[in-house]
C-alpha positions in Angstrom: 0.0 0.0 0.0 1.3 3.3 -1.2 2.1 5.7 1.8 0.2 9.0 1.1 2.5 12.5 0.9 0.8 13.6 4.6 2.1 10.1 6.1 0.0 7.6 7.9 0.0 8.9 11.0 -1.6 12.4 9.8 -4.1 10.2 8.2 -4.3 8.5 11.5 -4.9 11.8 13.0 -7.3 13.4 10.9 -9.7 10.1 11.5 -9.0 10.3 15.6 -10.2 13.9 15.5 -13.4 13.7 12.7 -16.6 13.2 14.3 -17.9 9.7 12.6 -21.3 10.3 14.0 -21.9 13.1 11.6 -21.1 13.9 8.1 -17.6 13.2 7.2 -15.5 15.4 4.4 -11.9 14.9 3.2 -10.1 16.5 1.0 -6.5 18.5 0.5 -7.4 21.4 3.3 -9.1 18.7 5.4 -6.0 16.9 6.0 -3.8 19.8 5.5 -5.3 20.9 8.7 -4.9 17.8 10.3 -0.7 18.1 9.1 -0.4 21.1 10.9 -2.0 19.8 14.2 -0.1 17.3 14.3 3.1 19.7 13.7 2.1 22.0 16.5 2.5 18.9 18.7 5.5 18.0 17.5 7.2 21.4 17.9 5.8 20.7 20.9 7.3 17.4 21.8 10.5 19.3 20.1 10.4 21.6 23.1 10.3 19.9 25.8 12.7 16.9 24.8 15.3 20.0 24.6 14.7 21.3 27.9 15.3 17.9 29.6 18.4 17.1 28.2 19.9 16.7 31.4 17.3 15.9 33.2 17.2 12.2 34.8 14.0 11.9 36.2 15.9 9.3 38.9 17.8 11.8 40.5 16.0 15.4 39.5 12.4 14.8 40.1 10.4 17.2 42.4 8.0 15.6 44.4 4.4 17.6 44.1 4.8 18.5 47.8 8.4 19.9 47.3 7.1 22.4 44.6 7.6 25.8 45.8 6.0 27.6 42.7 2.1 26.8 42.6 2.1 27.2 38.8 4.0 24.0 38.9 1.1 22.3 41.5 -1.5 23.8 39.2 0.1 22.4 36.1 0.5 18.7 37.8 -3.7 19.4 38.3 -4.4 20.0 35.1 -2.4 16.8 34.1 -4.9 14.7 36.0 -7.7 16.4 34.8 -6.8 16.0 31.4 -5.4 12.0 32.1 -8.8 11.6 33.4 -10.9 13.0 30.3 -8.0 11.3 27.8 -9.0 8.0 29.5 -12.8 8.2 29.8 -12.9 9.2 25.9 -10.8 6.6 25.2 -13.3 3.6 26.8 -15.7 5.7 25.7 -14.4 5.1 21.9 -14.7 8.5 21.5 -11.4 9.3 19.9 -12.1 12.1 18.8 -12.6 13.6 21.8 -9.5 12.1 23.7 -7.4 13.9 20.7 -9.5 17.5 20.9 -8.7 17.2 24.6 -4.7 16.3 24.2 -4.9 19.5 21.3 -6.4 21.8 23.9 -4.2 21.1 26.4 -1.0 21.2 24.1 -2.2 24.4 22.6 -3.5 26.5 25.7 -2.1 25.1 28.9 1.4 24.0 27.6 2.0 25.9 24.9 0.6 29.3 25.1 1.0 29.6 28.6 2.9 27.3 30.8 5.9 27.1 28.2 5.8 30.7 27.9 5.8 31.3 31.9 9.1 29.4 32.8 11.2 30.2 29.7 13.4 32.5 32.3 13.6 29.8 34.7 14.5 27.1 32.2 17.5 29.6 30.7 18.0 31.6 33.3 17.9 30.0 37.0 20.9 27.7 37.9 21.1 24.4 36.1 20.6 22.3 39.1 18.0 24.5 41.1 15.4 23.5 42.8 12.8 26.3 40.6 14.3 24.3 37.4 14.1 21.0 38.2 10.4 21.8 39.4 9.6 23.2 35.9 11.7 20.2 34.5 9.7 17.6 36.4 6.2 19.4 34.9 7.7 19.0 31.3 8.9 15.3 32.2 5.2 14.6 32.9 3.9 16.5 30.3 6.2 14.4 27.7 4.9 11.4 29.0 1.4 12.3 29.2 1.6 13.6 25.4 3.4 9.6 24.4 1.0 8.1 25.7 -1.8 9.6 25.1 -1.2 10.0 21.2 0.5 6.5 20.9 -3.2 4.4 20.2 -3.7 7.0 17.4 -0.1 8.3 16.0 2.1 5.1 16.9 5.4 6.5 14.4 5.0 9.6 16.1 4.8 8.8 19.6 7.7 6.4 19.0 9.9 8.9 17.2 9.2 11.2 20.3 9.9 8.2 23.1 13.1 7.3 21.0 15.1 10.6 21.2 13.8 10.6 25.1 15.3 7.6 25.8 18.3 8.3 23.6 19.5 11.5 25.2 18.5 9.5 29.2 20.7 7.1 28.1 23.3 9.7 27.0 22.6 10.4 23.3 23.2 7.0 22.3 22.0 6.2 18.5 18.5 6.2 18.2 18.8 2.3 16.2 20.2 1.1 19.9 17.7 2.4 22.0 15.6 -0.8 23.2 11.9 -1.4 23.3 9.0 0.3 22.4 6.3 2.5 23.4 3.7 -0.5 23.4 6.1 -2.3 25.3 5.8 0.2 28.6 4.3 -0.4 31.4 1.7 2.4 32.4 -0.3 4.7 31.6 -0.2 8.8 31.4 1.2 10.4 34.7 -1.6 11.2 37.3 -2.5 11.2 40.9 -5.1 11.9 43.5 -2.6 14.1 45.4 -2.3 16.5 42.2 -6.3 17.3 42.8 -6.2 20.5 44.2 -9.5 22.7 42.9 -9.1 25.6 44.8 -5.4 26.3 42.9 -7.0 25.9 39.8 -9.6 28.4 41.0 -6.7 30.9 42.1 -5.0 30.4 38.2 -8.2 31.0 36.4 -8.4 34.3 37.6 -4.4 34.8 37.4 -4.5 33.8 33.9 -7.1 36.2 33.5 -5.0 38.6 34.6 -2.3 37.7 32.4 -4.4 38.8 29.8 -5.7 41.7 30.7 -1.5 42.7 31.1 -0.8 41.7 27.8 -3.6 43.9 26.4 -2.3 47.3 28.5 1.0 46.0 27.2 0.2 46.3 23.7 -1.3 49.8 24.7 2.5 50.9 25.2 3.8 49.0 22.0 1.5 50.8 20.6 2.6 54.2 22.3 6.0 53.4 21.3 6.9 53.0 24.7 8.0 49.6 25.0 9.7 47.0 22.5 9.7 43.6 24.9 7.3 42.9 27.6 10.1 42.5 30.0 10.2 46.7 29.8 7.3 46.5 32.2 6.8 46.7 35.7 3.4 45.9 36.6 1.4 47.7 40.2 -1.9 45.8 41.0 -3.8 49.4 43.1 -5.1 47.9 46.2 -7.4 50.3 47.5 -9.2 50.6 44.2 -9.3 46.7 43.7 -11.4 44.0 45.6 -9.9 43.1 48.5 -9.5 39.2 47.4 -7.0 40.2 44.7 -4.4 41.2 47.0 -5.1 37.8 48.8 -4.3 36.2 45.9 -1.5 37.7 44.3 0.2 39.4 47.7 1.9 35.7 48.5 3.4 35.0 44.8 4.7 38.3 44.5 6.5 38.2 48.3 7.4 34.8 48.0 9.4 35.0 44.6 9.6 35.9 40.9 6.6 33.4 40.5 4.4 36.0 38.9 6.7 37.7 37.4 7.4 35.4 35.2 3.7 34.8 34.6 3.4 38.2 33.4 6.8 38.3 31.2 7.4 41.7 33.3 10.1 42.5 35.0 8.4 43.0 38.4 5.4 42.8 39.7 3.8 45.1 42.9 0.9 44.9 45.2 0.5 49.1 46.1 -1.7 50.4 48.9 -2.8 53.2 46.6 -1.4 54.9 43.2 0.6 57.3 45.3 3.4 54.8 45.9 3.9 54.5 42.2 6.9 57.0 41.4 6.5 56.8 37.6 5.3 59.5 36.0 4.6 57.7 33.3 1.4 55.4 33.8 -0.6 53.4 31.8 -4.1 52.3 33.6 -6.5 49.6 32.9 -9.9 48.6 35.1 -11.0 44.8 34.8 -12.9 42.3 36.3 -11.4 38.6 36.9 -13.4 35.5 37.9 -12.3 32.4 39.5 -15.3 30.4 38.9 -18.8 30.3 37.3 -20.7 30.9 40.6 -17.4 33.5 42.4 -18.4 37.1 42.4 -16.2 38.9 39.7 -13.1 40.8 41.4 -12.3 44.4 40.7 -8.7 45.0 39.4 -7.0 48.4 39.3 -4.2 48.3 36.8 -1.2 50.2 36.3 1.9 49.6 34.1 5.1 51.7 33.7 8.2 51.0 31.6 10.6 49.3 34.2 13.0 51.1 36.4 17.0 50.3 36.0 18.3 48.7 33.2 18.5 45.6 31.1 20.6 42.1 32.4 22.6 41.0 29.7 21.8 37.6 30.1 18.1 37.7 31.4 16.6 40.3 29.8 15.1 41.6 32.8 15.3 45.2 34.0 17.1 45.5 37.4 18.7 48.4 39.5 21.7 45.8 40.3 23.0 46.6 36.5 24.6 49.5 35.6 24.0 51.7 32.5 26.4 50.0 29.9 24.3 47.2 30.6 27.7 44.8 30.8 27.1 43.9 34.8 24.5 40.9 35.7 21.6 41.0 37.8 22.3 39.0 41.3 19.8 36.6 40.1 22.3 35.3 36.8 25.6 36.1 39.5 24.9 34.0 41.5 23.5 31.3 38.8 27.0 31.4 36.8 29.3 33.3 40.1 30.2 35.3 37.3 29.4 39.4 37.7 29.9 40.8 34.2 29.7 39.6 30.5 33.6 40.9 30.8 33.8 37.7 33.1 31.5 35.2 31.0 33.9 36.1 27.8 36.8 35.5 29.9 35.8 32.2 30.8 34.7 31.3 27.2 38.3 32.4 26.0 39.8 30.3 28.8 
Protein backbone atom coordinates (compact mmCIF):
# COMPACT_ATOMS: atom_id res chain seq x y z
CA UNK A 1 0.00 0.00 0.00
CA UNK A 2 1.29 3.34 -1.16
CA UNK A 3 2.12 5.73 1.80
CA UNK A 4 0.17 9.02 1.11
CA UNK A 5 2.46 12.48 0.92
CA UNK A 6 0.77 13.55 4.57
CA UNK A 7 2.09 10.09 6.10
CA UNK A 8 0.00 7.60 7.87
CA UNK A 9 0.00 8.94 10.98
CA UNK A 10 -1.65 12.35 9.80
CA UNK A 11 -4.12 10.21 8.24
CA UNK A 12 -4.34 8.52 11.46
CA UNK A 13 -4.92 11.83 13.04
CA UNK A 14 -7.27 13.36 10.91
CA UNK A 15 -9.66 10.15 11.52
CA UNK A 16 -9.02 10.33 15.56
CA UNK A 17 -10.20 13.89 15.55
CA UNK A 18 -13.44 13.66 12.73
CA UNK A 19 -16.61 13.17 14.29
CA UNK A 20 -17.86 9.71 12.61
CA UNK A 21 -21.34 10.29 13.99
CA UNK A 22 -21.94 13.05 11.57
CA UNK A 23 -21.15 13.90 8.05
CA UNK A 24 -17.60 13.22 7.22
CA UNK A 25 -15.54 15.36 4.41
CA UNK A 26 -11.95 14.93 3.22
CA UNK A 27 -10.14 16.49 1.00
CA UNK A 28 -6.55 18.45 0.51
CA UNK A 29 -7.39 21.40 3.33
CA UNK A 30 -9.13 18.73 5.41
CA UNK A 31 -6.03 16.89 5.99
CA UNK A 32 -3.83 19.82 5.50
CA UNK A 33 -5.25 20.95 8.74
CA UNK A 34 -4.87 17.84 10.32
CA UNK A 35 -0.66 18.06 9.14
CA UNK A 36 -0.41 21.10 10.87
CA UNK A 37 -2.00 19.84 14.18
CA UNK A 38 -0.07 17.29 14.27
CA UNK A 39 3.08 19.72 13.70
CA UNK A 40 2.14 22.00 16.50
CA UNK A 41 2.52 18.92 18.68
CA UNK A 42 5.48 17.96 17.48
CA UNK A 43 7.21 21.38 17.90
CA UNK A 44 5.79 20.66 20.93
CA UNK A 45 7.26 17.37 21.77
CA UNK A 46 10.52 19.26 20.07
CA UNK A 47 10.35 21.58 23.05
CA UNK A 48 10.27 19.88 25.84
CA UNK A 49 12.66 16.90 24.84
CA UNK A 50 15.31 19.98 24.61
CA UNK A 51 14.73 21.28 27.85
CA UNK A 52 15.27 17.91 29.63
CA UNK A 53 18.44 17.10 28.21
CA UNK A 54 19.91 16.72 31.37
CA UNK A 55 17.27 15.91 33.18
CA UNK A 56 17.17 12.21 34.76
CA UNK A 57 14.05 11.92 36.21
CA UNK A 58 15.87 9.32 38.85
CA UNK A 59 17.84 11.79 40.48
CA UNK A 60 15.98 15.40 39.49
CA UNK A 61 12.43 14.84 40.06
CA UNK A 62 10.40 17.23 42.37
CA UNK A 63 7.98 15.56 44.40
CA UNK A 64 4.35 17.61 44.14
CA UNK A 65 4.84 18.49 47.83
CA UNK A 66 8.37 19.90 47.26
CA UNK A 67 7.11 22.38 44.56
CA UNK A 68 7.56 25.81 45.84
CA UNK A 69 6.02 27.63 42.67
CA UNK A 70 2.12 26.82 42.61
CA UNK A 71 2.12 27.22 38.79
CA UNK A 72 3.98 24.01 38.93
CA UNK A 73 1.14 22.29 41.51
CA UNK A 74 -1.50 23.81 39.23
CA UNK A 75 0.06 22.42 36.11
CA UNK A 76 0.47 18.71 37.76
CA UNK A 77 -3.73 19.37 38.32
CA UNK A 78 -4.36 20.04 35.14
CA UNK A 79 -2.37 16.76 34.13
CA UNK A 80 -4.90 14.70 36.05
CA UNK A 81 -7.67 16.44 34.75
CA UNK A 82 -6.77 15.98 31.41
CA UNK A 83 -5.44 12.01 32.07
CA UNK A 84 -8.76 11.62 33.36
CA UNK A 85 -10.90 12.98 30.31
CA UNK A 86 -7.98 11.30 27.76
CA UNK A 87 -9.02 7.99 29.52
CA UNK A 88 -12.83 8.22 29.79
CA UNK A 89 -12.92 9.15 25.88
CA UNK A 90 -10.76 6.59 25.19
CA UNK A 91 -13.35 3.57 26.82
CA UNK A 92 -15.71 5.69 25.68
CA UNK A 93 -14.35 5.06 21.90
CA UNK A 94 -14.71 8.49 21.51
CA UNK A 95 -11.40 9.31 19.87
CA UNK A 96 -12.12 12.15 18.77
CA UNK A 97 -12.63 13.64 21.77
CA UNK A 98 -9.48 12.07 23.72
CA UNK A 99 -7.41 13.92 20.69
CA UNK A 100 -9.52 17.50 20.90
CA UNK A 101 -8.65 17.25 24.65
CA UNK A 102 -4.67 16.29 24.22
CA UNK A 103 -4.94 19.46 21.26
CA UNK A 104 -6.36 21.78 23.91
CA UNK A 105 -4.22 21.09 26.40
CA UNK A 106 -1.02 21.22 24.11
CA UNK A 107 -2.17 24.36 22.63
CA UNK A 108 -3.52 26.46 25.66
CA UNK A 109 -2.08 25.13 28.89
CA UNK A 110 1.37 23.98 27.55
CA UNK A 111 1.99 25.86 24.90
CA UNK A 112 0.65 29.33 25.12
CA UNK A 113 0.95 29.59 28.57
CA UNK A 114 2.92 27.34 30.77
CA UNK A 115 5.85 27.10 28.20
CA UNK A 116 5.82 30.68 27.91
CA UNK A 117 5.78 31.28 31.93
CA UNK A 118 9.07 29.37 32.78
CA UNK A 119 11.25 30.17 29.71
CA UNK A 120 13.39 32.49 32.30
CA UNK A 121 13.58 29.83 34.68
CA UNK A 122 14.45 27.12 32.19
CA UNK A 123 17.49 29.61 30.72
CA UNK A 124 17.98 31.55 33.29
CA UNK A 125 17.95 30.04 37.02
CA UNK A 126 20.93 27.73 37.86
CA UNK A 127 21.08 24.40 36.09
CA UNK A 128 20.56 22.34 39.10
CA UNK A 129 17.97 24.47 41.11
CA UNK A 130 15.40 23.49 42.82
CA UNK A 131 12.83 26.28 40.64
CA UNK A 132 14.33 24.30 37.43
CA UNK A 133 14.11 21.01 38.18
CA UNK A 134 10.43 21.77 39.35
CA UNK A 135 9.63 23.21 35.87
CA UNK A 136 11.69 20.20 34.50
CA UNK A 137 9.68 17.59 36.36
CA UNK A 138 6.21 19.44 34.90
CA UNK A 139 7.74 19.05 31.31
CA UNK A 140 8.87 15.34 32.22
CA UNK A 141 5.23 14.57 32.93
CA UNK A 142 3.88 16.55 30.34
CA UNK A 143 6.24 14.40 27.67
CA UNK A 144 4.92 11.38 29.04
CA UNK A 145 1.42 12.28 29.25
CA UNK A 146 1.55 13.63 25.39
CA UNK A 147 3.45 9.56 24.43
CA UNK A 148 0.97 8.07 25.68
CA UNK A 149 -1.75 9.64 25.08
CA UNK A 150 -1.17 10.04 21.21
CA UNK A 151 0.50 6.52 20.86
CA UNK A 152 -3.19 4.39 20.16
CA UNK A 153 -3.67 6.96 17.44
CA UNK A 154 -0.07 8.30 15.99
CA UNK A 155 2.10 5.11 16.92
CA UNK A 156 5.37 6.52 14.44
CA UNK A 157 4.95 9.63 16.12
CA UNK A 158 4.80 8.77 19.59
CA UNK A 159 7.68 6.43 19.02
CA UNK A 160 9.91 8.87 17.17
CA UNK A 161 9.24 11.22 20.33
CA UNK A 162 9.86 8.23 23.07
CA UNK A 163 13.08 7.29 20.95
CA UNK A 164 15.11 10.55 21.17
CA UNK A 165 13.79 10.58 25.08
CA UNK A 166 15.32 7.61 25.84
CA UNK A 167 18.31 8.34 23.61
CA UNK A 168 19.47 11.49 25.16
CA UNK A 169 18.53 9.49 29.19
CA UNK A 170 20.70 7.12 28.07
CA UNK A 171 23.28 9.67 27.02
CA UNK A 172 22.55 10.44 23.30
CA UNK A 173 23.24 7.03 22.33
CA UNK A 174 22.02 6.16 18.49
CA UNK A 175 18.45 6.16 18.22
CA UNK A 176 18.83 2.34 16.23
CA UNK A 177 20.18 1.09 19.89
CA UNK A 178 17.73 2.36 21.97
CA UNK A 179 15.63 -0.78 23.24
CA UNK A 180 11.87 -1.41 23.34
CA UNK A 181 8.98 0.27 22.35
CA UNK A 182 6.27 2.46 23.42
CA UNK A 183 3.72 -0.54 23.44
CA UNK A 184 6.11 -2.34 25.32
CA UNK A 185 5.82 0.17 28.60
CA UNK A 186 4.28 -0.39 31.40
CA UNK A 187 1.73 2.35 32.45
CA UNK A 188 -0.30 4.74 31.56
CA UNK A 189 -0.19 8.78 31.39
CA UNK A 190 1.16 10.36 34.73
CA UNK A 191 -1.59 11.17 37.34
CA UNK A 192 -2.49 11.19 40.92
CA UNK A 193 -5.12 11.91 43.49
CA UNK A 194 -2.57 14.08 45.44
CA UNK A 195 -2.31 16.52 42.19
CA UNK A 196 -6.26 17.31 42.77
CA UNK A 197 -6.17 20.51 44.22
CA UNK A 198 -9.51 22.73 42.88
CA UNK A 199 -9.07 25.62 44.85
CA UNK A 200 -5.40 26.26 42.91
CA UNK A 201 -7.01 25.93 39.84
CA UNK A 202 -9.59 28.36 40.98
CA UNK A 203 -6.71 30.88 42.05
CA UNK A 204 -5.04 30.36 38.20
CA UNK A 205 -8.16 31.05 36.43
CA UNK A 206 -8.42 34.26 37.63
CA UNK A 207 -4.40 34.83 37.39
CA UNK A 208 -4.51 33.80 33.89
CA UNK A 209 -7.08 36.20 33.52
CA UNK A 210 -4.99 38.62 34.61
CA UNK A 211 -2.33 37.66 32.40
CA UNK A 212 -4.45 38.76 29.82
CA UNK A 213 -5.70 41.75 30.70
CA UNK A 214 -1.53 42.67 31.14
CA UNK A 215 -0.76 41.67 27.83
CA UNK A 216 -3.58 43.88 26.43
CA UNK A 217 -2.31 47.26 28.53
CA UNK A 218 1.01 45.98 27.19
CA UNK A 219 0.17 46.28 23.67
CA UNK A 220 -1.28 49.84 24.68
CA UNK A 221 2.52 50.86 25.22
CA UNK A 222 3.79 48.95 21.98
CA UNK A 223 1.49 50.81 20.61
CA UNK A 224 2.60 54.20 22.30
CA UNK A 225 6.00 53.40 21.31
CA UNK A 226 6.95 53.03 24.73
CA UNK A 227 8.05 49.59 25.05
CA UNK A 228 9.68 46.95 22.49
CA UNK A 229 9.67 43.65 24.92
CA UNK A 230 7.29 42.88 27.56
CA UNK A 231 10.10 42.46 30.02
CA UNK A 232 10.20 46.69 29.78
CA UNK A 233 7.32 46.54 32.17
CA UNK A 234 6.79 46.71 35.73
CA UNK A 235 3.41 45.89 36.62
CA UNK A 236 1.41 47.70 40.25
CA UNK A 237 -1.93 45.84 40.96
CA UNK A 238 -3.76 49.45 43.08
CA UNK A 239 -5.07 47.89 46.24
CA UNK A 240 -7.37 50.28 47.50
CA UNK A 241 -9.22 50.55 44.21
CA UNK A 242 -9.35 46.71 43.71
CA UNK A 243 -11.39 44.01 45.55
CA UNK A 244 -9.93 43.13 48.54
CA UNK A 245 -9.49 39.23 47.39
CA UNK A 246 -6.96 40.20 44.68
CA UNK A 247 -4.39 41.22 47.00
CA UNK A 248 -5.08 37.76 48.76
CA UNK A 249 -4.30 36.20 45.87
CA UNK A 250 -1.52 37.69 44.30
CA UNK A 251 0.24 39.41 47.71
CA UNK A 252 1.86 35.67 48.52
CA UNK A 253 3.38 35.00 44.83
CA UNK A 254 4.68 38.29 44.49
CA UNK A 255 6.53 38.24 48.31
CA UNK A 256 7.43 34.85 48.03
CA UNK A 257 9.41 35.05 44.60
CA UNK A 258 9.60 35.90 40.91
CA UNK A 259 6.58 33.39 40.52
CA UNK A 260 4.40 35.96 38.91
CA UNK A 261 6.68 37.66 37.36
CA UNK A 262 7.40 35.44 35.16
CA UNK A 263 3.70 34.82 34.63
CA UNK A 264 3.42 38.18 33.36
CA UNK A 265 6.82 38.26 31.16
CA UNK A 266 7.45 41.73 33.32
CA UNK A 267 10.12 42.54 35.00
CA UNK A 268 8.37 43.00 38.39
CA UNK A 269 5.36 42.82 39.65
CA UNK A 270 3.85 45.10 42.87
CA UNK A 271 0.95 44.95 45.17
CA UNK A 272 0.45 49.08 46.06
CA UNK A 273 -1.67 50.45 48.85
CA UNK A 274 -2.78 53.23 46.60
CA UNK A 275 -1.37 54.90 43.23
CA UNK A 276 0.62 57.27 45.33
CA UNK A 277 3.42 54.83 45.88
CA UNK A 278 3.86 54.52 42.22
CA UNK A 279 6.86 57.04 41.43
CA UNK A 280 6.50 56.76 37.63
CA UNK A 281 5.34 59.52 35.99
CA UNK A 282 4.64 57.70 33.29
CA UNK A 283 1.40 55.39 33.84
CA UNK A 284 -0.59 53.41 31.85
CA UNK A 285 -4.09 52.28 33.61
CA UNK A 286 -6.49 49.63 32.94
CA UNK A 287 -9.89 48.63 35.07
CA UNK A 288 -10.99 44.84 34.79
CA UNK A 289 -12.86 42.33 36.35
CA UNK A 290 -11.42 38.64 36.86
CA UNK A 291 -13.37 35.49 37.89
CA UNK A 292 -12.33 32.36 39.52
CA UNK A 293 -15.33 30.36 38.85
CA UNK A 294 -18.84 30.31 37.29
CA UNK A 295 -20.73 30.89 40.58
CA UNK A 296 -17.36 33.50 42.37
CA UNK A 297 -18.43 37.05 42.42
CA UNK A 298 -16.23 38.86 39.67
CA UNK A 299 -13.14 40.79 41.37
CA UNK A 300 -12.28 44.37 40.67
CA UNK A 301 -8.68 45.05 39.37
CA UNK A 302 -7.00 48.37 39.28
CA UNK A 303 -4.21 48.31 36.81
CA UNK A 304 -1.20 50.18 36.31
CA UNK A 305 1.88 49.58 34.12
CA UNK A 306 5.08 51.66 33.73
CA UNK A 307 8.18 51.00 31.56
CA UNK A 308 10.60 49.25 34.19
CA UNK A 309 12.99 51.08 36.36
CA UNK A 310 17.00 50.26 36.02
CA UNK A 311 18.34 48.73 33.16
CA UNK A 312 18.49 45.59 31.09
CA UNK A 313 20.63 42.15 32.38
CA UNK A 314 22.64 41.01 29.72
CA UNK A 315 21.83 37.61 30.12
CA UNK A 316 18.11 37.67 31.36
CA UNK A 317 16.56 40.32 29.80
CA UNK A 318 15.06 41.61 32.79
CA UNK A 319 15.31 45.17 33.98
CA UNK A 320 17.13 45.51 37.40
CA UNK A 321 18.69 48.44 39.45
CA UNK A 322 21.65 45.81 40.28
CA UNK A 323 23.05 46.56 36.47
CA UNK A 324 24.60 49.54 35.56
CA UNK A 325 24.00 51.66 32.54
CA UNK A 326 26.44 50.04 29.89
CA UNK A 327 24.29 47.24 30.57
CA UNK A 328 27.75 44.75 30.78
CA UNK A 329 27.09 43.86 34.78
CA UNK A 330 24.51 40.94 35.67
CA UNK A 331 21.62 41.01 37.85
CA UNK A 332 22.26 39.02 41.30
CA UNK A 333 19.80 36.60 40.12
CA UNK A 334 22.27 35.26 36.85
CA UNK A 335 25.61 36.15 39.50
CA UNK A 336 24.88 33.97 41.51
CA UNK A 337 23.48 31.28 38.84
CA UNK A 338 27.01 31.45 36.84
CA UNK A 339 29.27 33.28 40.10
CA UNK A 340 30.16 35.32 37.34
CA UNK A 341 29.40 39.44 37.75
CA UNK A 342 29.89 40.82 34.17
CA UNK A 343 29.66 39.64 30.46
CA UNK A 344 33.65 40.85 30.80
CA UNK A 345 33.84 37.66 33.12
CA UNK A 346 31.47 35.22 30.96
CA UNK A 347 33.94 36.12 27.80
CA UNK A 348 36.80 35.47 29.90
CA UNK A 349 35.81 32.21 30.81
CA UNK A 350 34.69 31.33 27.20
CA UNK A 351 38.27 32.40 25.99
CA UNK A 352 39.80 30.25 28.77
Amino acid sequence: MKVPAYGADVLRFWVATTDYTGDVSIGPGVVGKASDALRKVRNTARFLLGNLQDFDPAQDAVPHDKMHFSLDRYMLHELNSLAQSVTAAYDAFAFNRAQHALSHFISTDLSAFYMEATKDRLYCDAADSQTRRSAQTVLWLSLQSLTRALAPVVPHTAEDIRLHWVAQLQGDIPLEDVPGSVFLEQGWMPSAEEWKDDDLARDWTAIRQLRFEVNRVVEQMRQAGRVGSQLECNVYVVASESDPRVAELLSPLVNSSSELEDVLLCSSVNVVASETEIESAEQFKANCQLAMGPNDAPMDVKLVLTPAKGHKCPRCWKYSPEVDAAETHLCLRCAQATDLRSVTDLAKTLIE
